[in-house]
VMD Tcl script that builds the backbone (N, CA, C; Angstrom):
set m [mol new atoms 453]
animate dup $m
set s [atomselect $m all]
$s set {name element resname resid chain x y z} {
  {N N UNK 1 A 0.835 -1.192 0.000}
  {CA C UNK 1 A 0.000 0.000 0.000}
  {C C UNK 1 A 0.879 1.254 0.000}
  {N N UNK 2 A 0.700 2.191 -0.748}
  {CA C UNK 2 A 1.557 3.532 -0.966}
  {C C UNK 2 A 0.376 4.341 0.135}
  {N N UNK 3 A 1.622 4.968 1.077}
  {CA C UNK 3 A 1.513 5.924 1.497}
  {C C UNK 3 A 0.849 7.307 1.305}
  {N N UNK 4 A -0.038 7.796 1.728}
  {CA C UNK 4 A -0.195 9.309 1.102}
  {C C UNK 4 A 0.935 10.019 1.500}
  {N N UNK 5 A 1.199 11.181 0.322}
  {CA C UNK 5 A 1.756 12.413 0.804}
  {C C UNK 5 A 1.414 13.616 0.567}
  {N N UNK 6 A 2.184 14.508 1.025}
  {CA C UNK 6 A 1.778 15.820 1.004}
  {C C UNK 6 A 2.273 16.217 0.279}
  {N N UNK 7 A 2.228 16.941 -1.373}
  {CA C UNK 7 A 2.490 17.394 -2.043}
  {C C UNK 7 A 3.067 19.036 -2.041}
  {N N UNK 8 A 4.073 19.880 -2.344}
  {CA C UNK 8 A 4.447 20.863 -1.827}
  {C C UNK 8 A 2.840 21.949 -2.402}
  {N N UNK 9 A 2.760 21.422 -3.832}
  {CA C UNK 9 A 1.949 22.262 -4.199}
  {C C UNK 9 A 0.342 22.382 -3.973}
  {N N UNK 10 A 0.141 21.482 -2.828}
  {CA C UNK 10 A -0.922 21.124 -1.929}
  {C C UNK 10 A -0.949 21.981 -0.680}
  {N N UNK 11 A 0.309 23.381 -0.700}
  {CA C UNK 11 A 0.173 23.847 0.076}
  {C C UNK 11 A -0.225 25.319 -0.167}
  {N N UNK 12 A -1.694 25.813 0.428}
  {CA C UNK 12 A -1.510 26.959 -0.295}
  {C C UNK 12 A -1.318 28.444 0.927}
  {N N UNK 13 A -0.765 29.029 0.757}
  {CA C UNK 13 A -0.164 30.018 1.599}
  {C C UNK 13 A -1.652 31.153 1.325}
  {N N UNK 14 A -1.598 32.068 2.596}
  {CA C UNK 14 A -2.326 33.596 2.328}
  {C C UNK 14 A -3.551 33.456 1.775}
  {N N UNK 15 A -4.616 32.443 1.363}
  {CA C UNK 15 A -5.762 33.169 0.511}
  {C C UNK 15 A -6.710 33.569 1.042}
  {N N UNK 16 A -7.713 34.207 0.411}
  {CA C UNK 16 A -8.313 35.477 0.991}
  {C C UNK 16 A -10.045 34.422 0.720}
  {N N UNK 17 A -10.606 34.147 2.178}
  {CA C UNK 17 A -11.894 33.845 1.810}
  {C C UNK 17 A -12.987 34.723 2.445}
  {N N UNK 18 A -14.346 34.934 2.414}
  {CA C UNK 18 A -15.077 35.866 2.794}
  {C C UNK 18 A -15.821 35.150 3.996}
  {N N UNK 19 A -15.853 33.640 3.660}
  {CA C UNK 19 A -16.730 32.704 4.476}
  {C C UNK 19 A -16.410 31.369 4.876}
  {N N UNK 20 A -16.548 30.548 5.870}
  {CA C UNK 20 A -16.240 29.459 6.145}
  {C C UNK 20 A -16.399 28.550 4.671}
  {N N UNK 21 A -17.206 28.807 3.851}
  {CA C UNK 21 A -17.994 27.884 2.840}
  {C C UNK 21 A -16.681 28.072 2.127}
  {N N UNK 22 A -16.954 29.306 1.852}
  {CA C UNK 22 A -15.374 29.566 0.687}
  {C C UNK 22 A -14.552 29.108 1.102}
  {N N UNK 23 A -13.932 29.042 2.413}
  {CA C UNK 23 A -12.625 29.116 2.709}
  {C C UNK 23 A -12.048 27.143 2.654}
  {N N UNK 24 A -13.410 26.641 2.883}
  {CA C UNK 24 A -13.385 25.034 2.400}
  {C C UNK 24 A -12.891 25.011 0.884}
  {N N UNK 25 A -13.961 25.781 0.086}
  {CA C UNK 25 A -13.738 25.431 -1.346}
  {C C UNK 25 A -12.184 25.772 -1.777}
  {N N UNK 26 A -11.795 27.053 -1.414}
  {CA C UNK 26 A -10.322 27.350 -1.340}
  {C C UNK 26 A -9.660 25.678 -1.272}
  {N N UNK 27 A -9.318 25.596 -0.111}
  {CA C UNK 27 A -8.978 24.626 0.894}
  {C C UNK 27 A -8.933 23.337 -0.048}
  {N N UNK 28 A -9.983 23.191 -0.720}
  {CA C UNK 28 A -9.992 22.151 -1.280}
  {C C UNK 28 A -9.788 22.074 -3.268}
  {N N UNK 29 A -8.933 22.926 -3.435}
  {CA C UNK 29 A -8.633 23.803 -4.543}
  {C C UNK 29 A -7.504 22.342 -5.260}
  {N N UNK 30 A -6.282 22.247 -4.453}
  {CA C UNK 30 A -5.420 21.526 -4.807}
  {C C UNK 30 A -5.889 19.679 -4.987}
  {N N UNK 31 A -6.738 19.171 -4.048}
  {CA C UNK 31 A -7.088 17.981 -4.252}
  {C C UNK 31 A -8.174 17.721 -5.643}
  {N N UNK 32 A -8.917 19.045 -5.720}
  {CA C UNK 32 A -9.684 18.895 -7.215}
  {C C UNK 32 A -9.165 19.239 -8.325}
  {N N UNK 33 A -8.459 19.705 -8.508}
  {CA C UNK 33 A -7.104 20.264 -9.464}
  {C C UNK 33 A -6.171 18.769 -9.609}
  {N N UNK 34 A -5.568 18.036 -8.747}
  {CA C UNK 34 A -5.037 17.035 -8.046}
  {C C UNK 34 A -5.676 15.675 -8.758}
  {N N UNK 35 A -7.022 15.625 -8.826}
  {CA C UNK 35 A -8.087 14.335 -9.242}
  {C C UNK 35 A -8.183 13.697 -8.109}
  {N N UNK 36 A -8.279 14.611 -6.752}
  {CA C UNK 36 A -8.178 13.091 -5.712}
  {C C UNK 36 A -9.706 13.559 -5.254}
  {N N UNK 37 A -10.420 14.666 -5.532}
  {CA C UNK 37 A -11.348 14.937 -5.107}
  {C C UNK 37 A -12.472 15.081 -6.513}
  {N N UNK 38 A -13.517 15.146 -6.167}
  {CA C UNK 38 A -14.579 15.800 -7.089}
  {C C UNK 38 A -15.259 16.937 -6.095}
  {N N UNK 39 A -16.137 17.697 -6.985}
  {CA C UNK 39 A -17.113 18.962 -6.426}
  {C C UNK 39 A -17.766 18.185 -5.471}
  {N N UNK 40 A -18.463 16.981 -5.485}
  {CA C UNK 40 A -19.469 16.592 -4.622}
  {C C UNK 40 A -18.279 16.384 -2.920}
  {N N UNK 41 A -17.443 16.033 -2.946}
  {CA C UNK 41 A -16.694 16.107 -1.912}
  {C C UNK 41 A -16.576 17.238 -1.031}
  {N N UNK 42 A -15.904 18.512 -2.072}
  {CA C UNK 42 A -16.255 19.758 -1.366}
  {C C UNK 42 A -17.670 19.813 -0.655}
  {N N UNK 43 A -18.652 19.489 -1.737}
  {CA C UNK 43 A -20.249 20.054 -1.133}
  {C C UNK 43 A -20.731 18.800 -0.053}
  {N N UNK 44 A -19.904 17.544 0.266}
  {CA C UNK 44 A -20.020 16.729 1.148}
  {C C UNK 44 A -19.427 17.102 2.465}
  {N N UNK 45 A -18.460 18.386 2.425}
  {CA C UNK 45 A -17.791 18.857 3.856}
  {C C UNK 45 A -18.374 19.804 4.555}
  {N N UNK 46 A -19.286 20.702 3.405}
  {CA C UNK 46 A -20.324 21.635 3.509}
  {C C UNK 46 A -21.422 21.596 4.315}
  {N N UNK 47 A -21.910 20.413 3.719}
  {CA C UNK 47 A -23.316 19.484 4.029}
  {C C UNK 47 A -22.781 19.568 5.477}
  {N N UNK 48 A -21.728 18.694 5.953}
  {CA C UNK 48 A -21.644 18.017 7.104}
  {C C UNK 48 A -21.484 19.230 8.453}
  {N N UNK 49 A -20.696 20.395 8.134}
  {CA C UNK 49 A -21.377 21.276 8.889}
  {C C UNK 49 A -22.182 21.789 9.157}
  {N N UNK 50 A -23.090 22.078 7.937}
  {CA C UNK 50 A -24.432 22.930 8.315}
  {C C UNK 50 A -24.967 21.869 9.032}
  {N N UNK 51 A -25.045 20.442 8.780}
  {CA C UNK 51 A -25.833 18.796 9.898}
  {C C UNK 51 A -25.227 18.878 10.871}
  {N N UNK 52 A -23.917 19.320 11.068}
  {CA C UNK 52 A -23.396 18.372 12.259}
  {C C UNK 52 A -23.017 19.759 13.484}
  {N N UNK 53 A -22.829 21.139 13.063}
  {CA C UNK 53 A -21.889 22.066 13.035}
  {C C UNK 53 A -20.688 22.053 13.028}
  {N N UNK 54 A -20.272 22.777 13.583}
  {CA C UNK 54 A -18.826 23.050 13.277}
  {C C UNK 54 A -17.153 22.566 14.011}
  {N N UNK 55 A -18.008 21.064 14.034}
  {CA C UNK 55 A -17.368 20.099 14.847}
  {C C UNK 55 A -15.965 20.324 14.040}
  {N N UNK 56 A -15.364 20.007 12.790}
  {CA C UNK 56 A -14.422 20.170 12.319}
  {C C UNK 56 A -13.541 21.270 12.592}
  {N N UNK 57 A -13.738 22.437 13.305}
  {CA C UNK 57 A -12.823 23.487 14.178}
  {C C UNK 57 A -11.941 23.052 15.265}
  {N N UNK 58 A -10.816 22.085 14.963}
  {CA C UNK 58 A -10.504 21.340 16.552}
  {C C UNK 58 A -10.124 21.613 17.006}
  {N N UNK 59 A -9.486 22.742 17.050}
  {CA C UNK 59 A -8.335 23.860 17.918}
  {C C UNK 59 A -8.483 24.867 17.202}
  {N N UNK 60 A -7.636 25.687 18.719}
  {CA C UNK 60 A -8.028 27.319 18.211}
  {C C UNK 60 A -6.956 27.818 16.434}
  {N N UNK 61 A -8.444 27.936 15.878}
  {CA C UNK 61 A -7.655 28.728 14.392}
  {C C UNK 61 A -7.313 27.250 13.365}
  {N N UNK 62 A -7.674 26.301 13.584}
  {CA C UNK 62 A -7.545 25.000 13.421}
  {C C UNK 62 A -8.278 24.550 12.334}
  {N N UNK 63 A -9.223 24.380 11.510}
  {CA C UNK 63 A -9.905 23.416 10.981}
  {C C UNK 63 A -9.785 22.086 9.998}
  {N N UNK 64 A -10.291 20.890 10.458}
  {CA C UNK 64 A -9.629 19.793 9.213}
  {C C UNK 64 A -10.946 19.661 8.714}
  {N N UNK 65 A -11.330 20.065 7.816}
  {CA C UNK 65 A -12.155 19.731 6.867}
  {C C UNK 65 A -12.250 18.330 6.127}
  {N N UNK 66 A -13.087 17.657 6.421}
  {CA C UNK 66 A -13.331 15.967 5.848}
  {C C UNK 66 A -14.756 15.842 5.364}
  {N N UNK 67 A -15.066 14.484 5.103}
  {CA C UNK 67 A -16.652 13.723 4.924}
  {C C UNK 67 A -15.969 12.556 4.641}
  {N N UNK 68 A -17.078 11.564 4.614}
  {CA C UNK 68 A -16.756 10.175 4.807}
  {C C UNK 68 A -16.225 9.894 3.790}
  {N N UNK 69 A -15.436 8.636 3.815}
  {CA C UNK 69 A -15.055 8.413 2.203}
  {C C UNK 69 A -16.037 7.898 1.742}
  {N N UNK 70 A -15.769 8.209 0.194}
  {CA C UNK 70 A -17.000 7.838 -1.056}
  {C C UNK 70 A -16.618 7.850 -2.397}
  {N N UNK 71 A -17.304 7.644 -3.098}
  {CA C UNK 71 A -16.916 7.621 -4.847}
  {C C UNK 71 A -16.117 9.264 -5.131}
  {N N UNK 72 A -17.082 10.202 -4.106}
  {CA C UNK 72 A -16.484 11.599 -4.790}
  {C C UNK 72 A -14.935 11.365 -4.080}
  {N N UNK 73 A -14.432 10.629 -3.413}
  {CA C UNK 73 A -12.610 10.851 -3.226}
  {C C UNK 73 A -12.170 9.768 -3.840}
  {N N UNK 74 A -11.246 10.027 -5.320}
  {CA C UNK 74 A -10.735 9.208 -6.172}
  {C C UNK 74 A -9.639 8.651 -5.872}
  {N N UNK 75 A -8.504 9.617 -4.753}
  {CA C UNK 75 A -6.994 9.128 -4.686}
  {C C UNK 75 A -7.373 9.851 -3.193}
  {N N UNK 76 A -6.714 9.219 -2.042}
  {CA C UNK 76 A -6.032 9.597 -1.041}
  {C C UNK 76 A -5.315 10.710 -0.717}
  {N N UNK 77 A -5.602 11.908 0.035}
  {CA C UNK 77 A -4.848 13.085 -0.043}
  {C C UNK 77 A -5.114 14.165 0.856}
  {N N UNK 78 A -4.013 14.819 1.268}
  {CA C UNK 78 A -4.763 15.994 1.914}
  {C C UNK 78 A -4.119 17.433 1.526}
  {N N UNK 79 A -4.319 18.432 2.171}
  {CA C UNK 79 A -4.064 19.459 1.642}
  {C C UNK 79 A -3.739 20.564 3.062}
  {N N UNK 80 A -3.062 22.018 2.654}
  {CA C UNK 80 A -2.968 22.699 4.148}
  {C C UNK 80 A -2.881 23.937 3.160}
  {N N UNK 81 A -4.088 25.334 3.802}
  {CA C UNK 81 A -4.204 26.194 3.076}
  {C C UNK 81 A -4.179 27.039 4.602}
  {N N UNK 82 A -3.189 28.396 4.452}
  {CA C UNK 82 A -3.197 29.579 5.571}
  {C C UNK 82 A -4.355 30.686 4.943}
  {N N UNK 83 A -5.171 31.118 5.404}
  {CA C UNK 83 A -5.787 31.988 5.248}
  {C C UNK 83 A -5.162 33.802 5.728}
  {N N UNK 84 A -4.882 34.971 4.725}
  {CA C UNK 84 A -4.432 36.082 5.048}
  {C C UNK 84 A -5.402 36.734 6.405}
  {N N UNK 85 A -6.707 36.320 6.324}
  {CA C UNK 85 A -7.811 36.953 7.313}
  {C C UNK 85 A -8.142 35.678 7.651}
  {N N UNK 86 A -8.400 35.496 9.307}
  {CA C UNK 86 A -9.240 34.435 9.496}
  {C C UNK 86 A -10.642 34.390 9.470}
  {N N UNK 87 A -11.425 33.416 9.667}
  {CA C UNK 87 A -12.849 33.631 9.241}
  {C C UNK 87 A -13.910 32.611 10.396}
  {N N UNK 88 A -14.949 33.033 10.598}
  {CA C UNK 88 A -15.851 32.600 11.312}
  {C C UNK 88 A -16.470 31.319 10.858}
  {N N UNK 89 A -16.037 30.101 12.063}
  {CA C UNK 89 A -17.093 28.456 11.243}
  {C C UNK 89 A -18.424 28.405 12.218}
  {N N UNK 90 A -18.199 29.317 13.231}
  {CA C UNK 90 A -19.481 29.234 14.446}
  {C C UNK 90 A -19.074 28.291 15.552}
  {N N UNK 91 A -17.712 28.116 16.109}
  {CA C UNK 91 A -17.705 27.110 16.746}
  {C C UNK 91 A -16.939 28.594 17.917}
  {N N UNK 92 A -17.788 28.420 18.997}
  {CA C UNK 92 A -17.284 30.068 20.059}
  {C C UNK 92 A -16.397 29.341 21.067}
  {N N UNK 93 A -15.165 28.352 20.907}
  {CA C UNK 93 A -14.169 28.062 21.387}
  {C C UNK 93 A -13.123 28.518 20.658}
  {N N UNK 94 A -13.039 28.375 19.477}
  {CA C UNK 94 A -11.936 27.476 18.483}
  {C C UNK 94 A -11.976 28.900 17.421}
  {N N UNK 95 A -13.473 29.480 16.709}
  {CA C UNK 95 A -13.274 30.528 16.441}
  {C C UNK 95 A -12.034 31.766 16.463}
  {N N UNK 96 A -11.862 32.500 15.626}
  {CA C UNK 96 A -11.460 32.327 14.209}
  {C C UNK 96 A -10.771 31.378 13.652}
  {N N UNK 97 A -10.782 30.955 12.028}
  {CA C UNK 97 A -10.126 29.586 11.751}
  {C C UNK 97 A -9.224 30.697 10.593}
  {N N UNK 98 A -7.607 30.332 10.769}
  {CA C UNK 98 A -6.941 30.929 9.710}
  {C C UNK 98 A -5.980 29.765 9.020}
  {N N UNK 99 A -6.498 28.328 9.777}
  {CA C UNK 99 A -5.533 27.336 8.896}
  {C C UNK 99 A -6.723 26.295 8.638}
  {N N UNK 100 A -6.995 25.858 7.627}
  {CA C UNK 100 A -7.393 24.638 7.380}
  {C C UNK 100 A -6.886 23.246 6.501}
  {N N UNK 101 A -6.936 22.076 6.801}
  {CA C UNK 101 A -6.582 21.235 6.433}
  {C C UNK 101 A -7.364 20.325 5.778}
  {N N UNK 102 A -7.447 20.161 4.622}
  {CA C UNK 102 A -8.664 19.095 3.925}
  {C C UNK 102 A -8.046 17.818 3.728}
  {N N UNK 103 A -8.900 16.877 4.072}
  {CA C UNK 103 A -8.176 15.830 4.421}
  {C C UNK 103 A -9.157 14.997 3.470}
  {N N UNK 104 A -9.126 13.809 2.776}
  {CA C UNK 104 A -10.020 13.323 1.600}
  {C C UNK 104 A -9.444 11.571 1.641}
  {N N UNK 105 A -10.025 10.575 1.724}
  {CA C UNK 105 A -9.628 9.228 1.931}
  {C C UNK 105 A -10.628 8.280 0.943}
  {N N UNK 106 A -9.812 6.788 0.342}
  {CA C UNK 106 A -10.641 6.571 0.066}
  {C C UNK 106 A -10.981 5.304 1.012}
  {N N UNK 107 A -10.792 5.366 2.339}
  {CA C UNK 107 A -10.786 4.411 2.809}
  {C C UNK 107 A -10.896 4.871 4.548}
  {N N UNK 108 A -10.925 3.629 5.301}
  {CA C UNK 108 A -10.857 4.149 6.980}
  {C C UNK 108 A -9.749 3.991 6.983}
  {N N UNK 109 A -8.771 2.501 6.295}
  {CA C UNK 109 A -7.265 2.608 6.991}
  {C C UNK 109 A -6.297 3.815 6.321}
  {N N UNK 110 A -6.340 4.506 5.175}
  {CA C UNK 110 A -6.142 5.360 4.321}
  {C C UNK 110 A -6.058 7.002 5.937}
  {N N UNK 111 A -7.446 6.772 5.735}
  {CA C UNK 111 A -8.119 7.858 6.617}
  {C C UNK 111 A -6.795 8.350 8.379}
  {N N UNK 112 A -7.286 7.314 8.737}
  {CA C UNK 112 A -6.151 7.027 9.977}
  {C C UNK 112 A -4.503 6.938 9.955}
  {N N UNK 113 A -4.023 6.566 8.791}
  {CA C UNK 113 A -2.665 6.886 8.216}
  {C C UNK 113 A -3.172 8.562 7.959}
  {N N UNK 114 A -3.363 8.971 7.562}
  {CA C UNK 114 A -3.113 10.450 7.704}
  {C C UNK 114 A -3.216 11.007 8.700}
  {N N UNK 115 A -4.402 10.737 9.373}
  {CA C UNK 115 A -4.550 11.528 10.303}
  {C C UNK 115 A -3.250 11.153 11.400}
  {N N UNK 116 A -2.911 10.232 11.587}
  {CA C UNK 116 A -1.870 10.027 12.214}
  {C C UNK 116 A -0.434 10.959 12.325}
  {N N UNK 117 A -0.134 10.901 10.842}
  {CA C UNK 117 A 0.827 11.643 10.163}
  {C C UNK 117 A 0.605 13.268 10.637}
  {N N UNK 118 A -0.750 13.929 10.215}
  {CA C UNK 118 A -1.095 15.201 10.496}
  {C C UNK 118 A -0.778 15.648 11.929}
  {N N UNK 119 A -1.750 14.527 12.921}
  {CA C UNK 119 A -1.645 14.539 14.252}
  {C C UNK 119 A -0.284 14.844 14.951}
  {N N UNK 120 A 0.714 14.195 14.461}
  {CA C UNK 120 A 1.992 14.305 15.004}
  {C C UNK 120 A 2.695 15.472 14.291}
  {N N UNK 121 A 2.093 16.189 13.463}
  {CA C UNK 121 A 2.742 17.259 13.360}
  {C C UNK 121 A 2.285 18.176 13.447}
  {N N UNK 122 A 0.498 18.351 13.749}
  {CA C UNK 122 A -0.086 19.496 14.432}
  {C C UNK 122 A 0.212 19.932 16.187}
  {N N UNK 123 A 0.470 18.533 16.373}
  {CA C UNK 123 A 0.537 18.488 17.788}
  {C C UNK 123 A 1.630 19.526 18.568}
  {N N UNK 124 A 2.832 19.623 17.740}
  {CA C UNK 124 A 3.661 20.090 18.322}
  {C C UNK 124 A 3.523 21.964 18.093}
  {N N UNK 125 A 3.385 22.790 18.916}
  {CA C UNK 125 A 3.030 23.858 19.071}
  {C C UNK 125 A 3.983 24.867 17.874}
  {N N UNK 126 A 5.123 24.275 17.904}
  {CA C UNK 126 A 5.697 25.230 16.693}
  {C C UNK 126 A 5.456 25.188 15.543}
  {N N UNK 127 A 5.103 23.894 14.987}
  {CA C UNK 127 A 4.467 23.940 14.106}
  {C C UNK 127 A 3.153 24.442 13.413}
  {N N UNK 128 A 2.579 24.294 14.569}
  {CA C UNK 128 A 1.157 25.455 13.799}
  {C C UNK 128 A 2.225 26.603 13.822}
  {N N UNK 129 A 2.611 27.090 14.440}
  {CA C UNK 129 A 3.590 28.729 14.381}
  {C C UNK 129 A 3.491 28.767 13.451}
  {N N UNK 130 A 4.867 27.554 12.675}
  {CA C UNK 130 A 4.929 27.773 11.533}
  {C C UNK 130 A 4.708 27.624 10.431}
  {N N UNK 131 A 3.825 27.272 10.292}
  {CA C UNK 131 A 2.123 27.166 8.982}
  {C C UNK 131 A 2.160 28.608 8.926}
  {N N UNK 132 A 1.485 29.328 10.001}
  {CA C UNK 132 A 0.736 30.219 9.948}
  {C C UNK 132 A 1.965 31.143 9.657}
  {N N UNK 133 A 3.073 31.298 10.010}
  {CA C UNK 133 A 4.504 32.417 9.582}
  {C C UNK 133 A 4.880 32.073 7.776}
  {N N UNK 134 A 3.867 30.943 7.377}
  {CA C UNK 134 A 4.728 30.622 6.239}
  {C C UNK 134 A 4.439 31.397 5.215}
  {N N UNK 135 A 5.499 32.230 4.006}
  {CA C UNK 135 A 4.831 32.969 3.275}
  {C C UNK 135 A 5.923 32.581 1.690}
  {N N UNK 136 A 6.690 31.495 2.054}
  {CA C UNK 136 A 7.327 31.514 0.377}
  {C C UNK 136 A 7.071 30.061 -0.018}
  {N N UNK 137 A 7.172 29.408 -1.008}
  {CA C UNK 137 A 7.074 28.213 -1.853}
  {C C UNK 137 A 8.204 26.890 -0.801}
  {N N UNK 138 A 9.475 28.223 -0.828}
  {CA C UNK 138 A 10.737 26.762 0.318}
  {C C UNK 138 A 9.972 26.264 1.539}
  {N N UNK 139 A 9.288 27.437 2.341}
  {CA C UNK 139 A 8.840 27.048 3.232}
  {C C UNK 139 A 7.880 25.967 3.307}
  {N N UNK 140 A 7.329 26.144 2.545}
  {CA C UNK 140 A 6.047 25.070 2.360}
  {C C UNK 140 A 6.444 23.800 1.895}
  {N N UNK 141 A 7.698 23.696 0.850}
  {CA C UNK 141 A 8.482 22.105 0.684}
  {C C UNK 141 A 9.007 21.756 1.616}
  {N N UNK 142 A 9.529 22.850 2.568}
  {CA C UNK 142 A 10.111 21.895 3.881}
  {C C UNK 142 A 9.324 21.695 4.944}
  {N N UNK 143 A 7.577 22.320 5.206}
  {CA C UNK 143 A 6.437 22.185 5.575}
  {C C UNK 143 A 6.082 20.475 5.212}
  {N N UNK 144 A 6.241 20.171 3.901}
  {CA C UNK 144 A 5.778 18.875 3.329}
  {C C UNK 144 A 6.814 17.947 3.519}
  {N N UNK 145 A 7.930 18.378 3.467}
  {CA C UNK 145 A 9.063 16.896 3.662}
  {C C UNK 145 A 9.135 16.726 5.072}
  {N N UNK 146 A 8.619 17.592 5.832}
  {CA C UNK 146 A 8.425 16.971 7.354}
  {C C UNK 146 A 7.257 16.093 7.503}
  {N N UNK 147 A 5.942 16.423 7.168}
  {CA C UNK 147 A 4.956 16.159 7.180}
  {C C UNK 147 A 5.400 14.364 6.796}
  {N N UNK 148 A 6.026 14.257 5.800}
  {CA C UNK 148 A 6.263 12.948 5.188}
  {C C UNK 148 A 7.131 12.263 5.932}
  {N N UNK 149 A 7.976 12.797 6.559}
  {CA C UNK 149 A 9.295 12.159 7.337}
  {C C UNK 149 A 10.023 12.395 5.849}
  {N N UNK 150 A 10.299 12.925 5.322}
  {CA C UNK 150 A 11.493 13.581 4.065}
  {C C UNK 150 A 12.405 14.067 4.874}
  {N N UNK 151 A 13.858 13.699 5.431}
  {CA C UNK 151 A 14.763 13.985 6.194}
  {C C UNK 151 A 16.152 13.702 5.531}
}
mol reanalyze $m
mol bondsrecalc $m
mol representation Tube
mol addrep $m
């Protein structure tokens, strides 16, 4: 089984969204571009907040954007987009969100290999730092060769 990875150009620095909705579709820019996603995926992460709220905010400024796997996720993948403004998902802990992470599986064991991977590198406090400090292309390849264990 191949591994997912994080692609450098899966990372997108600064973009400017007006709304939680947008700031998904943003977010999920590189995996549909990518072929690992379709539109119904995006509008499956959508769905699941307005049903579920805004459970996907997991820390402050945080969000991993998912839905279950399904036909709309073709390849395994995730993605990490900084937002220039942060933006409101309605969750009055975790509120404002200026990083999100779209995460897309076609599988549960798929699913849990990432999140694993993510987990251990959200976890550590400098690292969100430095997501959110990141503003050139190097930064973001050496953002991704960690993410991978690329050493």
């Amino acid at each position: 089984m191949e591994i997912p990875r994080l692609l450098p150009d899966q990372i997108q620095l600064k973009r400017h969204a007006k709304d939680w909705q947008t700031a998904l579709k943003l977010a999920a820019e590189p995996l549909l571009a990518g072929g690992y996603i379709t539109t119904e995926y995006v509008q499956n992460m959508i769905d699941s907040v307005n049903k579920l709220g805004p459970y996907i905010v997991i820390s402050p400024g945080l969000a991993l954007g998912h839905a279950r796997p399904s036909s709309a996720v073709k390849k395994t993948g995730f993605s990490i987009t900084t937002l220039d403004e942060a933006v409101k998902f309605g969750n009055k802990d975790n509120d404002p969100v200026d990083l999100i992470v779209i995460l897309a599986s076609i599988n549960d064991v798929d699913h849990l290999t990432l999140l694993k991977k993510l987990v251990s590198f959200l976890n550590d406090a400098k690292n969100l730092s430095r997501l959110r400090q990141m503003d050139t292309q190097k930064e973001a390849i050496q953002v991704a060769q960690q993410i991978n264990g690329d050493f």
